[in-house]
Each structure stands twice: as structure tokens, then as C-alpha cells.
N, C-alpha and C positions, 0 to 999 in steps of 0.2 A: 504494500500500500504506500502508493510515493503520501508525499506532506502534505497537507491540507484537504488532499481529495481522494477520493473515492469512486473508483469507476464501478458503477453498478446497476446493473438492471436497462444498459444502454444510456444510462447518464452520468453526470458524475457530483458527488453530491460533497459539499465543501463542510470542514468539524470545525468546532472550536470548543474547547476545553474551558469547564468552567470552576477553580477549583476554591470551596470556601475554607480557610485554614483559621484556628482559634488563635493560632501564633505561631513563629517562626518555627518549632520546630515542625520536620520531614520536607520544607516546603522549597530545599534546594535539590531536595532528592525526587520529588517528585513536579521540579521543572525539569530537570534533565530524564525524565522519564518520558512527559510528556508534551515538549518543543517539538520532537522528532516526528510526532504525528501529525501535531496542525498546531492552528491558533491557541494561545492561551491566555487566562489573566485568572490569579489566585487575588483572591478577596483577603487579606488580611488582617487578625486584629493584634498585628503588633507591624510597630512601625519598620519596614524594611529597605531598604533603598537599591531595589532591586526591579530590572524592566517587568514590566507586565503586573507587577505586585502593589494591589493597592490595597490603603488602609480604612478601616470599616469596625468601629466598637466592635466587638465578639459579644453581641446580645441576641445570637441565633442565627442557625445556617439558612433561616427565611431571609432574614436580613442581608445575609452576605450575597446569597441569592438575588433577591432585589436589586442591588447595587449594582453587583455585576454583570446585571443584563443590559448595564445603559455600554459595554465595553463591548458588547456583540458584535463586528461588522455585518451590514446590509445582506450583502450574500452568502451570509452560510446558512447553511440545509438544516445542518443536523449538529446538537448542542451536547458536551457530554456531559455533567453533572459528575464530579467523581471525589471523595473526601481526600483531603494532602495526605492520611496518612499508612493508606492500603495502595498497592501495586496490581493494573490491571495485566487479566490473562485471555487470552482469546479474542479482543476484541471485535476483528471481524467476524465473528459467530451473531455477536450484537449484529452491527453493522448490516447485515446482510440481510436481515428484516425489514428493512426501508425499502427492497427492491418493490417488495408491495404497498404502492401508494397511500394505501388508508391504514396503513401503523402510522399511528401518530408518537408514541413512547413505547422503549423497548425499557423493562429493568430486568438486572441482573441477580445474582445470588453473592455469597461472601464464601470467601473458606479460611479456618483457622486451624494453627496447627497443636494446640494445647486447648486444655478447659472446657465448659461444659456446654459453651455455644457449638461445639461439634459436633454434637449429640440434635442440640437445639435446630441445627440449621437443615440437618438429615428431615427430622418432622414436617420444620416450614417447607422446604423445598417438595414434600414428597404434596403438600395442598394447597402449595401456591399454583403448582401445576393444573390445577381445578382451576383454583377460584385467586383471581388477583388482591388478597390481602393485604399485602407488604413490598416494600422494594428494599434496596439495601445500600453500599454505599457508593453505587455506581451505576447510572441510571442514563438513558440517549434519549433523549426529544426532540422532535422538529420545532425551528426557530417558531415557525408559523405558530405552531399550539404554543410553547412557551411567551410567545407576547400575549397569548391571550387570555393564560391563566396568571400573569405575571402584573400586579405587586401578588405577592401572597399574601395571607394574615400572618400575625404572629401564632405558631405553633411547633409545639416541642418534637412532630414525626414531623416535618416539611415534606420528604420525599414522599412519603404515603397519600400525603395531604394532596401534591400533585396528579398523584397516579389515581387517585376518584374524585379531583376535576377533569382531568382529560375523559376516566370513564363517563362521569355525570353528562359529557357535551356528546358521547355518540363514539367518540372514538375508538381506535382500537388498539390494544397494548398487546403487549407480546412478555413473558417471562422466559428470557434465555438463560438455560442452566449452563450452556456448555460453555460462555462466558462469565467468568467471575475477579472479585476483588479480595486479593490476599492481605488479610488486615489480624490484629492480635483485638482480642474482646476481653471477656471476665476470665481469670485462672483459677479462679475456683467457687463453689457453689453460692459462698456466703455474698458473694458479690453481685449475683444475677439480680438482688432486689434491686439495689438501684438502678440497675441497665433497664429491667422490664418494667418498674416501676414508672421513671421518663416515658418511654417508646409507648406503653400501654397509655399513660393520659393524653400522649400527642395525636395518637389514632382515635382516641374518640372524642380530643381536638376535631381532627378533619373529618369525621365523621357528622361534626356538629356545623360541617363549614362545605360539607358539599355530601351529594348523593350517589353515591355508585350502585351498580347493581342489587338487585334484593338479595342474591346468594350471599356479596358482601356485608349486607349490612346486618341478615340473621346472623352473620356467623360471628362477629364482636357484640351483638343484643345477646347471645346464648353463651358467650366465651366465659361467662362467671358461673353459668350452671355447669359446664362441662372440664372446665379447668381442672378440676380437683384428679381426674381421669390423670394427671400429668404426675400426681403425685408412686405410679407404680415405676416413677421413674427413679425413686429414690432420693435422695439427699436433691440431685439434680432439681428434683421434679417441685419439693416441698419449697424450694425459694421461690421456683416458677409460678405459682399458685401463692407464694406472698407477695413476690411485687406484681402480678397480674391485679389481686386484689386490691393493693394499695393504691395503684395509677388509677383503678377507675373510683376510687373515695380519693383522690386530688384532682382529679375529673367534676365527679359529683357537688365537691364543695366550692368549686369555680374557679380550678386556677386553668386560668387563658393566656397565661404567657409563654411567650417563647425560645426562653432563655436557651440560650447553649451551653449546659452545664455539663460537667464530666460524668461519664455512665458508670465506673467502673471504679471510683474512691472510695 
């Protein structure tokens, strides 16, 4: 794949890399990861003085998001969303979804090489393939739809929040597994509260902020009755079913911000 473009489906369709970073670290490593493909500009919240890197308070990846969509140029196709601090694989597996005109968002999956998200992400993946849930930390959009879901609101899932506006408008998403972001999550069980804690009140965030299909939306109205099913997973399972619980009582009691707090302290 030469730089910037993508010959595909008889066209050729033009990237630009969107990358929101909380602060300098990864964010030299993952410019020299991703110059070579196309365009880029990391949203940062620490001051760098570095091309392409701009600075943006760290009060959420909606936010950094926002900002960095006014650095778009005119002619690109196709947008990548991708967090500073995981390494993509496969790309053009994504990519090559665009050949069909009405995918509007492709997202992808995560893989880790320790801890109890490895177990976690086997589940998600095995009924994102159903049903479009979740996305994760590397996601492709047509510029087109991203100007038109784009300012966001403040919420703690953004990426989710995205992928059931593009649903709610008609569109069409795709989950590509055989593209993924190599990223390190929770090392161990005691930690999953906080990670699922955020992630679970951000999705009923966007839940609260857009309409995706009924499969989606039974499947987070039922996720508290069925949750507890998580616990034959052991030690693993019993966090998963406390921060599940907690997110949607910081849900329930009104928090609507969007903070971009750390998952895993």
C-alpha cells in the first residue's frame, strides 16, 4: 500500500490518521508507525513541539476527537481513529471493506498479550460478530459520515458512541476481526473494575445519545440481568459483574461527562 492511498475496488481512496494521545508518552513511536501510511495529526494533551502534534486539554478522547477533525484535509476518503498507545496489524483487512460503497465504519478488535482482557476479548469478539456492541481502539470511517456525526457529546465510550450514530443514520458497519490493535489492558482481575466500570457508563452514555438497532439496544437493557452468567468465569468473571454493575449506578445517578480518565489504576 504506497502512502496516503489506497487503490481499491477500481478507485483509490486517500487515509489520514487520527491519533488522540492523553500525553506524550508512545506518541513518537506511534508517529513513526504511522507517517508511512498517510496523513496524520495526534491531538495532544501535553505540550509537544512536534509537526503534526497538537495541543488539546486531555478532558476526553470526544474532545481530542472534535478538534482534530478541523486538521482533516478536503480529500480524504477514509479516517483512521487509532489510540497512541497500541500498534496496528493487518490493516488492509480493515481497509478493504470500503470496496463496498455503503460501509460507512469499519471497527476492529484488540489483542493483548497478559491479563484477563484475553479471556474478555475471546467473549466480545465471539458476539460482536452478531451484533455490533463495541468497537475498540482502532476504528476506519468515511470522512463523509465523520463530518456528520462530528462535534460529539461528551462521553466516556466515544468510539461506541460513534458506531450507533453511524448505525442510528442507516448505515453500514462492518467488524473486522482479522484486523487488530496490539495494546497492554488490566494485569490482573482486581483491576477490571475500573476499566469496565468507565466503558460500561460510557455505552449507556451513547446509548442515551443515539439509537442503534433493537438487537443493540436489548442487549445493554438485559446486560444486568444476564451479567452474573460471567461470574463461572471465576475470579475473572466476579470483577466483570462488579464494574458492569457499578458503570450502570454512575450511569443511573447522572454522570454525563467525558472525562478521559485512566482504566486500569
Amino acid at each position: 500500500m504506497s502512502k496516503n492511498n489506497l487503490p481499491i475496488g477500481g478507485i483509490t481512496l486517500k487515509l489520514f490518521f487520527l491519533i488522540p494521545a492523553r500525553n506524550s508518552l508512545h506518541v513518537i513511536e506511534k508517529i513513526k508507525e504511522v507517517e508511512r501510511l498517510g496523513q496524520y495529526e495526534v491531538v495532544c494533551g501535553e505540550k509537544i513541539n512536534l509537526p503534526h502534534v497538537v495541543y488539546q486539554p486531555p478532558i476526553g478522547k470526544y474532545a481530542a476527537i472534535n478538534y482534530g477533525v478541523n486538521f482533516i484535509p478536503e480529500d480524504v476518503d477514509i479516517v483512521v481513529i487509532n489510540d497512541v498507545d497500541n500498534k496496528i496489524h493487518n490493516l488492509n483487512s480493515a481497509l478493504s471493506h470500503f470496496a463496498d460503497k455503503k460501509v460507512a465504519l469499519v471497527f476492529t478488535t484488540e489483542r493483548v498479550r497478559e491479563g484477563p482482557q484475553r479471556l474478555f476479548l475471546k467473549i466480545l469478539n465471539t458476539i460482536r460478530k452478531r451484533i455490533p456492541i463495541a468497537t475498540g481502539g482502532l476504528m476506519l470511517i468515511r470522512r463523509s459520515e465523520l463530518n456528520r456525526i462530528t462535534p460529539l457529546r461528551p462521553c466516556k465510550a466515544e468510539d461506541t458512541y460513534m458506531l450507533f450514530r453511524v448505525i442510528e443514520d442507516g448505515k453500514k458497519t462492518v467488524f473486522c476481526g482479522e484486523c487488530y490493535a496490539e495494546t497492554e489492558r488490566t494485569k490482573w482481575p482486581e483491576q477490571e473494575v475500573n476499566y469496565k466500570r468507565r466503558t460500561v457508563t460510557g455505552i449507556y452514555q451513547a446509548l442515551s445519545f443515539a439509537k442503534p438497532m433493537l438487537s443493540v439496544r436489548l442487549f445493554y437493557y438485559t446486560l444486568p440481568l444476564f451479567s452474573p452468567l460471567l461470574l463461572f468465569f471465576g475470579k475473572n468473571g466476579y470483577y466483570w459483574v462488579k464494574g458492569i454493575l457499578l458503570g450502570l449506578s454512575d450511569y443511573i445517578q447522572g454522570d454525563q461527562t467525558g472525562v478521559w480518565e485512566a482504566t486500569y489504576t
